[in-house]
C-alpha positions as CSV (number, residue, x, y, z in Angstrom):
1,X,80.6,-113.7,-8.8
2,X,80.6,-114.7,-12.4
3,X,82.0,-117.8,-11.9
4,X,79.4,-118.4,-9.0
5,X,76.5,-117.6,-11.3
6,X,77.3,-119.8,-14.0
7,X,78.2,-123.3,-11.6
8,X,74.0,-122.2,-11.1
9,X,73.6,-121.9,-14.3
10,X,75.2,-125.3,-15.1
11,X,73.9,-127.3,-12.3
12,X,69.9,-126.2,-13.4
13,X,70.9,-127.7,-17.0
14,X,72.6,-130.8,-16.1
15,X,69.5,-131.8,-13.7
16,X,67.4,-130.4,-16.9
17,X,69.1,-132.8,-19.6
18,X,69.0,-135.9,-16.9
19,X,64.9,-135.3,-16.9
């Protein structure tokens, strides 16, 4: 569950630092 929430978490700041 953790792990789930934080590949989220990671994917919403990667598209975030390629804007």
């Amino acid at each position: 569950l953790c792990i789930q929430l934080n590949q989220q978490s990671l994917q919403k700041a990667v598209k975030s630092h390629k804007n």
